[in-house]
C-alpha positions in Angstrom: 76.4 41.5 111.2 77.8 41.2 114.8 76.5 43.3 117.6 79.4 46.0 117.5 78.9 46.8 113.7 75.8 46.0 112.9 73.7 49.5 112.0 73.1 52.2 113.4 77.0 53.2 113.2 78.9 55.3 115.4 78.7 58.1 112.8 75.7 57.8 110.7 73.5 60.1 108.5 69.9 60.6 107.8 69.6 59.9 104.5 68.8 63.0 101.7 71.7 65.1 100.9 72.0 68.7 98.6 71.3 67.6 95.5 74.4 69.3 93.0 73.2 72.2 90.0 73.9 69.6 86.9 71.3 67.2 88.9 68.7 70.2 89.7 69.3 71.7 85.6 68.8 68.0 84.7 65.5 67.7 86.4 64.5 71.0 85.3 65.1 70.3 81.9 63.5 66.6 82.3 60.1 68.5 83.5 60.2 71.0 80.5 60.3 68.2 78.1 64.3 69.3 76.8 65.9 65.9 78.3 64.4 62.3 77.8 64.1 59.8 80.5 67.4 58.2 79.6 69.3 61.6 79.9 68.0 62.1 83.3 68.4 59.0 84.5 72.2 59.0 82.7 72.3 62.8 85.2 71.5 61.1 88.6 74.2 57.8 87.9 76.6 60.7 87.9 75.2 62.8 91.0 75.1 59.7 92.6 78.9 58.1 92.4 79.6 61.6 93.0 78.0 62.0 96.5 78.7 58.3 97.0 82.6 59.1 97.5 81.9 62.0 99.3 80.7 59.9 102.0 83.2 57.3 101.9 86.3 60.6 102.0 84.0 62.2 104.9 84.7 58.4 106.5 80.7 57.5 106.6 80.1 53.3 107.0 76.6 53.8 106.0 76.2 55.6 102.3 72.3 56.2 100.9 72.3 57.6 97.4 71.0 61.4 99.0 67.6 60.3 97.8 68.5 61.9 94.5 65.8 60.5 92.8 63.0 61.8 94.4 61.2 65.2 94.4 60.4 64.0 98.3 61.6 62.5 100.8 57.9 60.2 101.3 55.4 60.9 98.4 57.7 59.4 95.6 57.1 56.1 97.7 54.1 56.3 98.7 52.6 57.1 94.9 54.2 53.8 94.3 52.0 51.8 96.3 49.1 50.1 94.5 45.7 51.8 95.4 47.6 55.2 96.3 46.6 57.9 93.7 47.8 62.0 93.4 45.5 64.5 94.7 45.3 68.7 94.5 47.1 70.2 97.5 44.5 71.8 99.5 46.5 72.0 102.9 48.6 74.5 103.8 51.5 73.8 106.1 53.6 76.3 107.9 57.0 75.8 108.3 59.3 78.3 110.5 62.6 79.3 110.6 64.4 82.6 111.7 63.5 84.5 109.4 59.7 84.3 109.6 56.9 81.5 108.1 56.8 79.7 104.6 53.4 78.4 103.2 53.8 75.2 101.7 51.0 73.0 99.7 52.6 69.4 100.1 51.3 67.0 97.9 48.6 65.4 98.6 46.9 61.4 98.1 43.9 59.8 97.8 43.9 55.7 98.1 41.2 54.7 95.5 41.7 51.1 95.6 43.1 48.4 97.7 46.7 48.8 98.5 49.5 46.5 97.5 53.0 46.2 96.5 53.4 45.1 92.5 56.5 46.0 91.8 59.6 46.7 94.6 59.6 50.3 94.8 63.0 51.9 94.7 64.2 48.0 93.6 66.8 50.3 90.8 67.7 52.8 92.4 69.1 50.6 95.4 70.7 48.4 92.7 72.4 50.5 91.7 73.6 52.3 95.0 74.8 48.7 95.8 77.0 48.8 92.6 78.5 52.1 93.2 78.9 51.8 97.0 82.5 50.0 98.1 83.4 47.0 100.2 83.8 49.2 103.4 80.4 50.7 103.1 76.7 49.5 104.1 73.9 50.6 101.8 71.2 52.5 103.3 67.6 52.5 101.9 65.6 55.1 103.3 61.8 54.9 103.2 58.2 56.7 105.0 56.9 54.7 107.2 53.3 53.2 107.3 52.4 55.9 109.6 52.7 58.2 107.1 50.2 57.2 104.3 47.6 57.5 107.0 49.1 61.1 108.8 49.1 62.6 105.4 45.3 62.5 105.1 43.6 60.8 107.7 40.2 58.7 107.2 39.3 62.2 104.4 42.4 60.7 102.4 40.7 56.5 101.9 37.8 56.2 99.7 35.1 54.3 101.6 33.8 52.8 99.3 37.2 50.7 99.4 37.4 50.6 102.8 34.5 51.4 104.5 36.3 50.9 108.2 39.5 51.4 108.9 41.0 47.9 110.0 40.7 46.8 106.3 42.9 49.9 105.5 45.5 48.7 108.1 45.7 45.4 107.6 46.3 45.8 103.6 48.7 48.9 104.3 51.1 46.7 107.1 51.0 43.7 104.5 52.1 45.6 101.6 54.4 47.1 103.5 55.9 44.1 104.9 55.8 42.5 101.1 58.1 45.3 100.4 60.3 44.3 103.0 60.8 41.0 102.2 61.4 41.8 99.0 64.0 44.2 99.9 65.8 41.8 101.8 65.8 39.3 98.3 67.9 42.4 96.9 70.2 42.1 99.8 69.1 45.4 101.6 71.3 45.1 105.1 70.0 48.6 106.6 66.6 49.7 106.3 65.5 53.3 107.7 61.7 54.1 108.2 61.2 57.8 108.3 57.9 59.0 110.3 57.4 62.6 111.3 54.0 61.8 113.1 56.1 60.1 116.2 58.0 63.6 116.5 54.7 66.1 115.1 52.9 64.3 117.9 54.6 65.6 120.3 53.2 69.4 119.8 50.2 69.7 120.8 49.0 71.7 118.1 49.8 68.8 116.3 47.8 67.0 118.2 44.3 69.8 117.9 44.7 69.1 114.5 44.5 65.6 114.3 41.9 65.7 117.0 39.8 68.1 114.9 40.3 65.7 112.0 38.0 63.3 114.0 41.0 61.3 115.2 42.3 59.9 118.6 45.0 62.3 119.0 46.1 61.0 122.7 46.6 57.8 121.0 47.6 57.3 117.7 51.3 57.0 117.7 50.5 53.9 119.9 48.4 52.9 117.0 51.0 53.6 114.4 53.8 51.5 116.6 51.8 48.8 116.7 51.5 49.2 112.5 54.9 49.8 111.8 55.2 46.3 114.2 53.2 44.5 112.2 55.1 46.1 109.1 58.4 44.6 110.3 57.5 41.9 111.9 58.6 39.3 109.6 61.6 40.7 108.3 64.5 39.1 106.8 67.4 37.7 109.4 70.5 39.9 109.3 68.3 43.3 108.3 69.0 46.6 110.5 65.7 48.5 110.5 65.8 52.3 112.3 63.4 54.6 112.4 64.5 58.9 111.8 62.0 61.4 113.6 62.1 65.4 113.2 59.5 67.7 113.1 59.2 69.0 109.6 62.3 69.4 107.1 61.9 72.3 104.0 64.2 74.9 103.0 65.9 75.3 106.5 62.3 75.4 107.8 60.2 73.4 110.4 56.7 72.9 111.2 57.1 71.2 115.1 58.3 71.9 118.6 58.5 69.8 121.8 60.6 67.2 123.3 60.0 63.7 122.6 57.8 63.4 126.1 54.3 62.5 124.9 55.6 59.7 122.6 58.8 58.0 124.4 57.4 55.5 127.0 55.7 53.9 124.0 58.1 54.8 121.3 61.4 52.8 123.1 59.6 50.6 125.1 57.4 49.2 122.1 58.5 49.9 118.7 60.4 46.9 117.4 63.5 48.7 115.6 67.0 48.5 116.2 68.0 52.2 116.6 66.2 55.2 116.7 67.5 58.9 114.4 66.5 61.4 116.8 66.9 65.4 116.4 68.6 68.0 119.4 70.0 70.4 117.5 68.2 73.1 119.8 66.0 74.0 122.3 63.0 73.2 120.4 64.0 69.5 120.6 63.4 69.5 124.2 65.9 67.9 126.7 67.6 64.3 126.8 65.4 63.3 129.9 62.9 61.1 127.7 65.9 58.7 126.6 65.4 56.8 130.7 63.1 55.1 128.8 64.9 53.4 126.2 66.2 49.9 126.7 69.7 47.9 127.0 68.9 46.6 123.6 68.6 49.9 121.8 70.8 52.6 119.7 69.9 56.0 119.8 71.2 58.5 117.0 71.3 61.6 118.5 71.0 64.5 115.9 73.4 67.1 117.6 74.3 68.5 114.2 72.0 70.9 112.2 71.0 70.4 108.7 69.6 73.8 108.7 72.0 76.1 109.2 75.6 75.9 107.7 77.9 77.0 110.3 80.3 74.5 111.6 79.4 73.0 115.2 81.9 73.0 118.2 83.6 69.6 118.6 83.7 70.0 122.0 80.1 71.4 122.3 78.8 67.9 120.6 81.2 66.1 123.2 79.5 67.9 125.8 76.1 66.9 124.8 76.7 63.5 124.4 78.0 63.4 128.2 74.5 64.9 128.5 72.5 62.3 127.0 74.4 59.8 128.7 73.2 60.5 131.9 70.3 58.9 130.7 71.2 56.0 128.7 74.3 54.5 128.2 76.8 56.0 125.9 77.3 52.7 124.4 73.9 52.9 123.2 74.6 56.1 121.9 75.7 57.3 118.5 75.9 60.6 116.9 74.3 62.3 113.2 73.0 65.6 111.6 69.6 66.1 113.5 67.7 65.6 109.8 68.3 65.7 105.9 70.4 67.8 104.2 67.8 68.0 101.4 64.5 66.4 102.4 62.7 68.1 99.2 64.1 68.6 95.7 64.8 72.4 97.0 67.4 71.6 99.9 68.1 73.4 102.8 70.1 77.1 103.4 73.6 75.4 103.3 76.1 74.9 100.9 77.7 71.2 99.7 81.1 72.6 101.2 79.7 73.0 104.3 77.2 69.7 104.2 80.5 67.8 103.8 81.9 69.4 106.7 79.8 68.7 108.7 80.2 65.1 108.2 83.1 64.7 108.6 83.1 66.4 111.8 80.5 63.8 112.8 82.8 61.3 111.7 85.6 62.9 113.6 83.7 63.3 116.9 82.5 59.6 116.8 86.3 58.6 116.7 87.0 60.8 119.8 84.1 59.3 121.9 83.9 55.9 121.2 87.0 54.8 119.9 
């Protein structure tokens, strides 16, 4: 990949998109025991060619598969790492939007034995978004970060009796992880995405109370979870485009977050080895551009002008305007342009119809064409 096309692109997306009602009846029917394994499987090849072309007629270079075959946009993964077991819900989270607060019980882990990396997780399902895809597309695979086996449940969530300090935990989560890199560059996996809420949650200091409370070093751990995700990608594979997508909290049109990107940036553009960074302004709770005087020459920023949570239709000339904004901060050849999250980070979506999802792409598309040629 040269320097000029290699990813992040110029019009780029997060990853999940609105899953379609045969794919959600599937799933439903899969769960109540009225569609076998095959059937549902034989459902999501379907979904997925379909929502494949959308994104090659909206004009996208990168293409994911809309994470159509998870429940979440994390905890499908995560369950998939040796050592990592399900556990009962017993935190509430509050997400917000207009309207008023939703409770929400998000699963929940417990790592019960030493973690690993057996089998590639998602090795299938990126198969076969690599079959489907065309020439003119790049294959996305979209993935939690390390950060986020640990935010999830802190030292409550690892079993001391398997690790009884936390280095152990560390040093067998990075290594798993980078096992899974490696072997996701053997499948010929171009453009790798780690998605980590902590380095946006982080931000909010109530965030931050909480994880204090938890008996963590809340001025400090998205250092520590740079230096982890570091140590995840440290070795991999020549030619492979890693990014990392922040936002603060993605459900039903709903967030859980607020605060520019102040606390974490020094340390987030100045140390975390990625190639581009997915970032969301889609409003005033995003905070201003100012933290971006930190990134350097070598990096892309996505800047996430366009809301996922809402489905009216953006002004081109409002996104223009922003851009010119951020650029007075970084370079706009560092910069490119996406929605500011997921279109469907859960099996549930967000407020917004599949019309209006594909609109807004292509506007994206259309803007990046104006500004950068």
């Amino acid at each position: 990949m040269s320097a000029r096309t290699r990813p992040p692109f110029r019009a780029d997306h997060v990853g999940s998109l609105l899953r379609p009602p045969e794919l959600l009846e599937a799933r439903e029917a899969h769960a109540a025991g009225r569609l076998d394994d095959a059937g549902l499987k034989q459902a999501e090849d379907e979904a997925i060619r379909d929502v494949v072309r959308m994104q090659e007629e909206a004009g996208l270079q990168s293409v994911t598969d809309g994470e159509f075959r998870r429940a979440s946009w994390h905890m499908d993964f995560i369950y998939s790492l040796d050592g990592v077991s399900k556990a009962p819900g017993n935190l509430s989270v509050r997400f917000h939007n207009a309207e008023g607060d939703i409770e929400f019980t998000p699963a929940a882990l417990h790592i019960d034995g030493k973690l690993g990396v057996s089998q590639t997780i998602f090795a299938e399902a990126f198969e076969f978004l690599q079959s489907v895809a065309s020439e003119a597309q790049t294959p996305k695979l979209t993935i939690p970060s390390p950060s986020m086996v640990h935010y999830r449940g802190g030292r409550a969530a690892v079993d001391e009796s398997v690790y009884p300090d936390m280095d152990g935990f560390w040093d067998d989560l990075t290594s798993a992880y980078a096992e899974e890199v490696r072997r996701l560059g053997e499948l010929g996996c171009t453009y790798l995405q780690f998605d980590d809420t902590s380095l946006a949650y982080l931000n909010d200091p109530k965030q931050r109370e909480m994880i204090a409370a938890q008996g963590a070093d809340a001025e400090h751990l998205h250092e520590a979870y740079i230096s982890h995700i570091n140590e995840a990608l440290a070795n991999r594979p020549e030619g492979m485009a890693v990014t990392t997508h922040m936002c603060r909290g993605n459900f039903r049109s709903s967030w859980v977050a607020e605060g520019g990107y102040d606390f974490v940036a020094e340390a987030l553009f100045g140390e975390l080895d990625v190639d581009g960074f997915f970032m969301e302004w889609d409003d005033a709770r995003s905070g201003s551009f100012e933290p971006l005087r930190f990134v350097p020459k070598s990096k892309q920023v996505v800047l996430g002008l366009v809301t996922t949570k809402r489905g009216e239709l953006e002004s081109k000339d409002d996104l223009k305007r922003r851009i010119e904004e951020a650029s007075q901060y970084v370079d706009v050849d560092q910069l490119c342009l996406s929605p500011q999250c997921g279109f469907s980070s859960t099996v549930e979506g967000n407020v917004l119809s599949r019309e209006q999802q594909a609109a807004k792409l292509a506007l994206i598309v259309e803007t990046a064409k104006e500004v950068w040629g």
